[in-house]
C-alpha positions as CSV (number, residue, x, y, z in Angstrom):
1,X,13.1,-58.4,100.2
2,X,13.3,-62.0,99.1
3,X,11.3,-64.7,98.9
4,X,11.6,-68.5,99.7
5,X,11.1,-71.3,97.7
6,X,7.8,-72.3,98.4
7,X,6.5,-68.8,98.2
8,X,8.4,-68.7,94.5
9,X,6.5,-71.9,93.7
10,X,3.4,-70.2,94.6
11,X,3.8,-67.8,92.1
12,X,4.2,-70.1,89.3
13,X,1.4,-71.8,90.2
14,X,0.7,-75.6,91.6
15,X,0.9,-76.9,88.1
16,X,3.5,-75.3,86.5
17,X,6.8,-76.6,86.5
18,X,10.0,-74.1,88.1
19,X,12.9,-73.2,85.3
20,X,15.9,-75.2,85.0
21,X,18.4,-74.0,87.0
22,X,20.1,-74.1,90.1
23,X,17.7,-72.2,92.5
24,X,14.5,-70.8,92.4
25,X,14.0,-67.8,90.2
26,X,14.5,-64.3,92.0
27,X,12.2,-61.9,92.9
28,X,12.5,-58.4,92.0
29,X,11.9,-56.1,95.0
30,X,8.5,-54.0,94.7
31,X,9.0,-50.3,93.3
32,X,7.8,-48.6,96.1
33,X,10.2,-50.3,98.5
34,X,13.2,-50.6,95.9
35,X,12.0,-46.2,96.2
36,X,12.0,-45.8,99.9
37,X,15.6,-47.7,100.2
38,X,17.0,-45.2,97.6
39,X,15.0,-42.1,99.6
40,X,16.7,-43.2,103.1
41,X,20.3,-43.8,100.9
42,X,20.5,-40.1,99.5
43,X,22.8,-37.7,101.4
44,X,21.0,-34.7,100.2
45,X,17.4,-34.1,102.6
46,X,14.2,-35.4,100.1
47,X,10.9,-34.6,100.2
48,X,7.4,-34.5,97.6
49,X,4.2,-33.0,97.2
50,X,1.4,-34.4,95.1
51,X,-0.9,-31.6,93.3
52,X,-2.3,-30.6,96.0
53,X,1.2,-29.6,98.1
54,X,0.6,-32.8,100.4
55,X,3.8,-34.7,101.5
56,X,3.9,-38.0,100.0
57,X,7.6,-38.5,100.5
58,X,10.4,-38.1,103.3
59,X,13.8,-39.5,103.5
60,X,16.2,-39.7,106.4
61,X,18.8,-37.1,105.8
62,X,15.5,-34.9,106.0
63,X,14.7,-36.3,109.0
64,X,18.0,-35.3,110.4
65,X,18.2,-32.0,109.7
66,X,14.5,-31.2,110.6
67,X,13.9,-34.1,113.5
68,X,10.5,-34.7,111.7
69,X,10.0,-38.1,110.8
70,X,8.8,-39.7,107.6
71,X,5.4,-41.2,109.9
72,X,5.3,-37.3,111.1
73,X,5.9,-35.9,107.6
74,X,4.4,-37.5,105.1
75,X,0.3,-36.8,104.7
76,X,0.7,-33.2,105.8
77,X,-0.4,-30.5,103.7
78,X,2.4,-28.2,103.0
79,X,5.3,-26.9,105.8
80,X,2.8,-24.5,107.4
81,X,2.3,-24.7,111.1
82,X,5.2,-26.9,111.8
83,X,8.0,-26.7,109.5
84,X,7.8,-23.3,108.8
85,X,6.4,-20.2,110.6
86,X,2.9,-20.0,109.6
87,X,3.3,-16.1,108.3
88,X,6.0,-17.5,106.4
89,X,4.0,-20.3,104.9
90,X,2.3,-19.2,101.9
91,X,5.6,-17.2,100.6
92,X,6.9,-20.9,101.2
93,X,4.6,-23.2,99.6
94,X,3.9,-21.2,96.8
95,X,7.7,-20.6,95.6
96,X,7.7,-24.8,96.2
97,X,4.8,-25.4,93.9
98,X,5.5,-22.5,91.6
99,X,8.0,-25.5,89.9
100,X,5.4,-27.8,88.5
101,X,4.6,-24.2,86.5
102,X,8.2,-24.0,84.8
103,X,10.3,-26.9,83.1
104,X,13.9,-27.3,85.0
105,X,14.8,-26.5,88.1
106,X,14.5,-23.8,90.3
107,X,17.1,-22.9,93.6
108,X,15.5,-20.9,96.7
109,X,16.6,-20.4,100.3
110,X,14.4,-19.9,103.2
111,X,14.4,-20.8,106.7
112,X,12.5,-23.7,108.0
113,X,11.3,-25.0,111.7
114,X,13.3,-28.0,113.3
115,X,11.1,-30.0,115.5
116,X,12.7,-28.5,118.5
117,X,11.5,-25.1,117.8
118,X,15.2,-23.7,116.3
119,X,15.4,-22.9,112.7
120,X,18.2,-23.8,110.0
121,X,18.2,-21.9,106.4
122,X,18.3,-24.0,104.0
123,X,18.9,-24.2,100.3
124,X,16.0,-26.2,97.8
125,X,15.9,-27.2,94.2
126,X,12.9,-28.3,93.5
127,X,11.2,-29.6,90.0
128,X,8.1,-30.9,88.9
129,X,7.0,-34.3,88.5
130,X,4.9,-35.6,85.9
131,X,2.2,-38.1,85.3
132,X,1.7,-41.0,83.1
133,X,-0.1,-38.7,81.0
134,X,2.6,-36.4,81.1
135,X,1.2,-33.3,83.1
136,X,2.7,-32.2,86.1
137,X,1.2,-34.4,89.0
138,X,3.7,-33.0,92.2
139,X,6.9,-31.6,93.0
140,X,10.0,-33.3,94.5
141,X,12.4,-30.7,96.5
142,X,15.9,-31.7,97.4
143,X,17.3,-29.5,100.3
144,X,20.2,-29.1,102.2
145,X,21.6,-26.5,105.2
146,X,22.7,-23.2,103.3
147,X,26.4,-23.5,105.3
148,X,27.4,-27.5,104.3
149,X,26.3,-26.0,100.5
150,X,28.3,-23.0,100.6
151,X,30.8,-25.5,102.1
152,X,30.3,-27.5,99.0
153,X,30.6,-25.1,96.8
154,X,34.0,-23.8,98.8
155,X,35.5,-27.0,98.5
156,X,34.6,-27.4,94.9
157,X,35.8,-23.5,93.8
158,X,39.4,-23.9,95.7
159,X,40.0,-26.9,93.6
160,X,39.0,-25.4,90.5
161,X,41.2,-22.9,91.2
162,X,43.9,-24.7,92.5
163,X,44.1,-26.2,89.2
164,X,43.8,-23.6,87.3
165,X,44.9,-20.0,88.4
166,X,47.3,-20.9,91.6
167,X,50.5,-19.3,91.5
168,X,52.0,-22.5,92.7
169,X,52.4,-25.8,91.2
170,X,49.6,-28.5,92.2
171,X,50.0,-32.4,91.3
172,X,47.7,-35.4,92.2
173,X,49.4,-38.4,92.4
174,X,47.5,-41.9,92.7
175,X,49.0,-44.8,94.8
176,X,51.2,-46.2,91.7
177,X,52.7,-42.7,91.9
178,X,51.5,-41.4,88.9
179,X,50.3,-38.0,88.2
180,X,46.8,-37.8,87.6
181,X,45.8,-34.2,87.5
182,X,48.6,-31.7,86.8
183,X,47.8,-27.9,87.2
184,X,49.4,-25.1,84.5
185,X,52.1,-23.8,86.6
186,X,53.2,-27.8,87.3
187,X,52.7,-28.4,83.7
188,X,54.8,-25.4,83.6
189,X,57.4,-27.0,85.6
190,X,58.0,-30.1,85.0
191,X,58.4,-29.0,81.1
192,X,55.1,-30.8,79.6
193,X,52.0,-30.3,78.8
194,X,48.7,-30.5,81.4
195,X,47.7,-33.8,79.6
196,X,51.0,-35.4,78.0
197,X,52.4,-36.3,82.3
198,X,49.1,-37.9,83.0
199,X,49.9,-41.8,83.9
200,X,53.3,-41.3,83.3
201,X,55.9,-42.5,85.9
202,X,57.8,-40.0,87.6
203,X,61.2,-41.1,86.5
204,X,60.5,-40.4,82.8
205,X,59.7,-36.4,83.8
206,X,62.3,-36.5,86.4
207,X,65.8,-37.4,85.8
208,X,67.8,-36.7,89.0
209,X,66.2,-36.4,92.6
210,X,62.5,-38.7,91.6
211,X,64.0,-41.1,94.4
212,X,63.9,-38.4,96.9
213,X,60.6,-37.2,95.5
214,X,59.2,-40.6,95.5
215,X,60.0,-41.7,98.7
216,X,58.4,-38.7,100.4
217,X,55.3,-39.6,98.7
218,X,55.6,-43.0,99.8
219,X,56.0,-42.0,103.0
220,X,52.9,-40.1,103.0
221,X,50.7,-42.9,102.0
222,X,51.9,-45.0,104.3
223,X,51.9,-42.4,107.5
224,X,50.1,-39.6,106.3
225,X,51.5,-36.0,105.8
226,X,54.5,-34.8,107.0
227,X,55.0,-32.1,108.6
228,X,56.9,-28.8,107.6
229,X,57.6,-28.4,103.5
230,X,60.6,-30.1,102.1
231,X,63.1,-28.8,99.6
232,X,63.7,-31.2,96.3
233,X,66.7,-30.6,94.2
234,X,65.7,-32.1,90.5
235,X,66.7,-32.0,86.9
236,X,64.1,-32.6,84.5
237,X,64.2,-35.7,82.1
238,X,64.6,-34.7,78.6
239,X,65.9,-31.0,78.7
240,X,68.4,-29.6,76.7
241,X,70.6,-28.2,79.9
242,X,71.0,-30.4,83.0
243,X,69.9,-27.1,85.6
244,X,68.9,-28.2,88.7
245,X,65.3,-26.4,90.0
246,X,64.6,-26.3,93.2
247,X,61.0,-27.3,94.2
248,X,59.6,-26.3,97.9
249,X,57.4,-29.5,98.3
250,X,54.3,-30.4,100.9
251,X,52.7,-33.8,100.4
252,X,48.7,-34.3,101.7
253,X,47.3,-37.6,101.7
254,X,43.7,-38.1,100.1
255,X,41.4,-40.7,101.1
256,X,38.2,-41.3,100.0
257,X,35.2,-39.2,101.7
258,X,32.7,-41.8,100.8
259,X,34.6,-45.5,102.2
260,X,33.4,-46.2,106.1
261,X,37.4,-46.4,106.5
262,X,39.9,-44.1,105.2
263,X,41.2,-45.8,101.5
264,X,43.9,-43.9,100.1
265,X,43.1,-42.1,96.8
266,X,46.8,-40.8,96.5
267,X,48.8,-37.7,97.3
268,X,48.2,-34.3,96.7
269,X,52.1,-32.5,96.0
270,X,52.0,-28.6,96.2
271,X,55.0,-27.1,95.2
272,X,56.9,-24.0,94.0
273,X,59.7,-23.2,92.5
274,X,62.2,-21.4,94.7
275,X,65.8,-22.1,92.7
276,X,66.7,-18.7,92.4
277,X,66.1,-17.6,95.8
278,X,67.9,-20.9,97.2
279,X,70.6,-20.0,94.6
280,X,70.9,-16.7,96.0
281,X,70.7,-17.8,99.2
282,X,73.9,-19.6,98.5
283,X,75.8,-17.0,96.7
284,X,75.2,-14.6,99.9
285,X,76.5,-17.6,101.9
286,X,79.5,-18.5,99.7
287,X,80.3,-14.9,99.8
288,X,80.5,-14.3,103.5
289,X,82.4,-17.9,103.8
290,X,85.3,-16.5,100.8
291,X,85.2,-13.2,102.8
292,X,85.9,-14.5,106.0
293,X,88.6,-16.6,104.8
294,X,90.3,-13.7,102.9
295,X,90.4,-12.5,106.4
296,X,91.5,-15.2,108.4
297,X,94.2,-15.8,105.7
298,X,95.6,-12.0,106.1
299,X,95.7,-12.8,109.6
300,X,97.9,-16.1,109.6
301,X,100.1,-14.6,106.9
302,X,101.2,-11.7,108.8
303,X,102.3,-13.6,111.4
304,X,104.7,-15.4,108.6
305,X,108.1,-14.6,109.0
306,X,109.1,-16.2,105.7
307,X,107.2,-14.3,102.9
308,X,106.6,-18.0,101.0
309,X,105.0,-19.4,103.8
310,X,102.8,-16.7,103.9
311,X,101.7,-17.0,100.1
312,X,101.8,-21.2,100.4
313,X,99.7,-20.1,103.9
314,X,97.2,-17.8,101.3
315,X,96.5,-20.8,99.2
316,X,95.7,-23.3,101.8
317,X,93.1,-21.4,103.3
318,X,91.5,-20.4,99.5
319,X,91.2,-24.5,99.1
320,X,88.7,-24.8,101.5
321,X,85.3,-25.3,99.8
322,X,86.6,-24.0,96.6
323,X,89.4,-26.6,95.4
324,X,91.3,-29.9,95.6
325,X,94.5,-29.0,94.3
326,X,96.7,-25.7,94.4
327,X,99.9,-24.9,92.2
328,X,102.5,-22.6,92.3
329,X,104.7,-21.7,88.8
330,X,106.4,-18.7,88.9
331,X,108.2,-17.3,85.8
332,X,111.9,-17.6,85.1
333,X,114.1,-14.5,85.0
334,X,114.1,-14.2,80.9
335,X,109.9,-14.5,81.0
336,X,109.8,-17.7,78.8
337,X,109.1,-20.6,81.4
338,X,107.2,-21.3,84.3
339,X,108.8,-23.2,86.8
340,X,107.2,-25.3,89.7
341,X,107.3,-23.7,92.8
342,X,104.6,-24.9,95.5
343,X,102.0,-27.8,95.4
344,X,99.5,-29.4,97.3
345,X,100.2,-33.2,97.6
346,X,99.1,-34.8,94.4
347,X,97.5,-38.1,96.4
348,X,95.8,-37.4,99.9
349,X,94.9,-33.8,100.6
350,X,97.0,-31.3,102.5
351,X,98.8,-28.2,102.7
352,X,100.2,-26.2,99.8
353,X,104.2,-26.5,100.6
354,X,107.3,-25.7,98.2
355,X,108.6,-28.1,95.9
356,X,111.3,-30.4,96.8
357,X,114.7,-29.4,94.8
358,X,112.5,-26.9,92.9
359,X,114.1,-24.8,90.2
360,X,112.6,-27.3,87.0
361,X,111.1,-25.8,84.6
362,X,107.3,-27.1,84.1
363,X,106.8,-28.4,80.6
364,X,103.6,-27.4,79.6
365,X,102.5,-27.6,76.0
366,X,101.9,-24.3,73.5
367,X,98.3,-23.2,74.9
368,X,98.0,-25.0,78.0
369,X,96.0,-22.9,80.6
370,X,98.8,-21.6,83.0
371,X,100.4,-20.3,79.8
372,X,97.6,-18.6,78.4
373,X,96.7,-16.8,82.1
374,X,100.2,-15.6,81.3
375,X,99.4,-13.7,78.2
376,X,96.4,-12.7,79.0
377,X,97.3,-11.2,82.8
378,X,93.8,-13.0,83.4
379,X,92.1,-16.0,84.7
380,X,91.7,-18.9,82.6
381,X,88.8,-21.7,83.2
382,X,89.1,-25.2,81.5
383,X,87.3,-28.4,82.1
384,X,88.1,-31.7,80.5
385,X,85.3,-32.5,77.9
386,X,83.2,-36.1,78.0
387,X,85.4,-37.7,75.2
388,X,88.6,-36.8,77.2
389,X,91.2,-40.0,78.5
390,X,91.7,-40.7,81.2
391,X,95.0,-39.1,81.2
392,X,93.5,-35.3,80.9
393,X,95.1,-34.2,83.5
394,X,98.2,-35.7,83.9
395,X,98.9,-34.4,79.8
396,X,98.5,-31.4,81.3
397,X,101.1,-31.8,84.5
398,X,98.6,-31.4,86.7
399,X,97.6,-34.6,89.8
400,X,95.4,-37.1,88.2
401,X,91.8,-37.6,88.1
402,X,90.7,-33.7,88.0
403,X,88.8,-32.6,85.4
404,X,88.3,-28.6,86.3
405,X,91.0,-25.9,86.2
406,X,91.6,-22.0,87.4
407,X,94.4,-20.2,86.2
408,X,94.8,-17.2,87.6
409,X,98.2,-14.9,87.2
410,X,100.2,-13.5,90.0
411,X,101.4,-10.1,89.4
412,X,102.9,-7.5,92.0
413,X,104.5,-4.1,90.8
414,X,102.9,-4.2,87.5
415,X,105.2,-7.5,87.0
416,X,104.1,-11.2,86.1
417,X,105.3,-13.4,88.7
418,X,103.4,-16.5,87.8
419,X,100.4,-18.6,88.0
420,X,98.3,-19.9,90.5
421,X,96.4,-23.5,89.6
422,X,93.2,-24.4,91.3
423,X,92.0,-27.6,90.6
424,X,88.7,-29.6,91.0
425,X,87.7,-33.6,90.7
426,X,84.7,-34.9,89.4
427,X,82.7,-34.7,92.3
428,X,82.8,-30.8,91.8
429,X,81.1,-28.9,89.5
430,X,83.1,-26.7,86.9
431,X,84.8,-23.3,87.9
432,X,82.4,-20.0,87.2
433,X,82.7,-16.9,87.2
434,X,82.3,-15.7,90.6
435,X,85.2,-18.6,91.3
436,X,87.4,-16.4,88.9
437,X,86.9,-13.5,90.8
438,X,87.7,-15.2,94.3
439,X,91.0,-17.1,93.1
440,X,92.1,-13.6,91.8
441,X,91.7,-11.9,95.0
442,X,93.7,-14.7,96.7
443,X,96.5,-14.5,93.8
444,X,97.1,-10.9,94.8
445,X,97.8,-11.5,98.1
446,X,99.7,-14.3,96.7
447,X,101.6,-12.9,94.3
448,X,102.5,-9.7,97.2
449,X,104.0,-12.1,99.3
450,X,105.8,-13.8,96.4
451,X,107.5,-10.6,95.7
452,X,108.7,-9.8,99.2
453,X,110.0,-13.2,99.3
454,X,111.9,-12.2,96.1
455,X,113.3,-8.9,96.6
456,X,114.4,-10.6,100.2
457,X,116.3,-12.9,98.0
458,X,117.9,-9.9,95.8
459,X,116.2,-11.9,92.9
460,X,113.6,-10.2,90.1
461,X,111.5,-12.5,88.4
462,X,109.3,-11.2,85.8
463,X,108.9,-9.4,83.3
């Protein structure tokens, strides 16, 4: 495929001088063998027929799916007798030729002989070849076995579908971890577009959980896929409400069907979008926890001789999972303050007990929380907002550093008691609505035992 020196100096001639340069000039390779080394490079099976249906060409991957070699192949005339049945033949050779008739190519399938005697259906496009002078002068016929096609044509449908019409979402990543393909119901997801996320790094569509997500795809290009699905809590970059989406995640890694060893291409991420079944999910389990405890604290209450351990005894078990702080003001005989009765410690948790030398009336400014659950015979929910001080709490007589509050009213007998004070720190999220609901079941047990404890003393608070 080369030639030396001396052999280049033969070309030019004895007494013409070689070009400047560093070396001789090259030599290009001669068409018909430059031809046979792309024939024996193609993965699709190649053969040709002149005019006349005789083989003039044969490539390897024929070869291997027939067993006929090129020395064995190429001369005959047409498939009959050997590479096909010979009642087949003419049906065969004539639906071969038939393409130097029509411009474009034409598909068939029909069964043809292996050397060994078995037979293999295969699938042909064939098209004409012409001449120098332009009319047809053969046919060239590309075939492959009908199952690695349909194979092909699997492989190449699921992904067309996968990124269009799948009801979950489908991302390719490359190995910088940028997306590179993005399906509708990802686009969907991640709040963007199918093109706008393309080449984009992951942190500016993903503003909480992307180190989670990114290290699971490092993960799989550096050990391949994991197994089982994982569960990614995330909030999107850029939205207008910081709700966290659940994404059930599996991670594939793709490497490159054509390199002799696997290269990594990237990661294929599947995903969907379970938030408001793991939401659910979590209701039903923060439901049977609050319902147990209602339970267990009925239990240790009734074994309470003292009526305000009992209520102190209702609080402590309400705290867990659900609060930092508990508080205790109960009204004063004439209805117009609320005096501190029980607390939680305001440094290290621990139990709800009563208030040393008690009997102090709370002073709590007009529309503080605890008053308004007062007026209302409600539950009241505040936070502190992002431009409060530091003091937020504390202005508001409550321990320092929490930020969430639950005001809930204790009556018994169609009488206000008091209030019961749940509080939160930062590293909880705000009270809700269904926390409303629990802290009010707990204040009625509360606010029972409070009033045995009263009438016990021969005093009526309330109004």
């Amino acid at each position: 495929m080369s030639a030396s020196k001396s052999e280049a100096a033969n070309a030019l001639g004895p007494d013409e001088p070689e070009r400047a340069g560093t070396g001789p000039e090259p030599v290009a390779v001669p068409g018909s063998e430059l031809l046979a080394a792309l024939l024996d490079g193609m993965d699709a099976a190649l053969c040709a027929f002149d005019a006349d249906a005789t083989i003039t060409h044969w490539n390897r991957e024929a070869e291997r799916i027939l067993g006929w070699s090129a020395e064995e192949a190429v001369g005959r005339r047409g498939f009959a007798g050997w590479a096909v049945r010979t009642a087949d033949a003419g049906e065969v050779q004539g639906r071969l030729m038939s393409a130097m008739d029509a411009p474009g190519r034409q598909v068939h399938e029909f069964a043809l002989l292996r050397k060994d005697g078995g037979r293999v259906l295969v699938r042909t496009q064939s098209a004409r070849v012409l001449g120098a002078d332009g009319a047809p002068a053969g046919v060239y016929c590309a075939f492959s076995e009908v199952h690695a096609q349909i194979d092909l044509e699997r492989s190449i449908a699921l992904s067309e579908a996968l990124f269009e019409d799948a009801s979950w979402g489908v991302v390719l990543v490359d190995v910088d971890l940028r997306p590179t393909v993005v399906n509708g119901y990802a686009a969907r997801a991640l709040g963007a577009g199918r093109t706008s996320p393309l080449g984009r790094p992951l942190g500016e569509l993903v503003a909480q959980g992307v180190e989670q997500l990114e290290g699971a795809l490092h993960h799989v290009l550096a050990e391949g896929a994991a197994r089982g699905l994982s569960e990614v809590w995330v909030t999107l970059a850029g939205g207008e409400t910081e709700r966290r989406r659940c994404w059930r995640s599996g991670f594939l890694r793709l490497a490159s069907p054509l390199a002799e060893e696997p290269v990594p291409l990237g990661v294929g991420w599947l995903f969907q979008d379970v938030t408001e079944a793991k939401l659910a999910e979590q209701d039903a389990d923060r439901l049977r926890f609050r319902s147990s405890q209602l339970h267990r604290a009925g239990r240790a209450a009734a074994e309470c001789e003292d009526p305000t351990e009992a209520a102190t005894a209702y609080l402590d078990f309400a705290l867990a999972g659900f609060a930092d702080h508990a508080l205790i003001d109960l009204m004063e005989p004439d209805g117009r303050r609320l005096v501190r009765t029980a607390s939680t410690p305001s440094g290290a948790p621990g139990p709800c007990v009563p208030v040393a030398g008690g009997g102090i009336p709370v002073r709590y400014p007009h529309g503080h929380p605890a008053l308004q659950a007062a007026d209302r015979n409600g539950s009241v929910r505040a936070s502190a907002p992002a431009s409060a001080s530091a003091n937020w709490s504390t202005d508001r007589q409550w321990p320092r550093d929490m930020v969430h509050a639950l005001c809930s009213v204790l009556r018994s007998r169609g009488r206000t008691l008091g209030v019961v004070t749940f509080l939160r720190g930062p590293s909880r999220p705000a009270f809700e609505r269904p926390d409303a609901v629990y802290a009010e079941s707990m204040a009625v047990l509360t606010a029972a035992a409070l009033d045995l404890a009263s009438t016990a003393d021969g005093d009526k608070p309330g109004h």
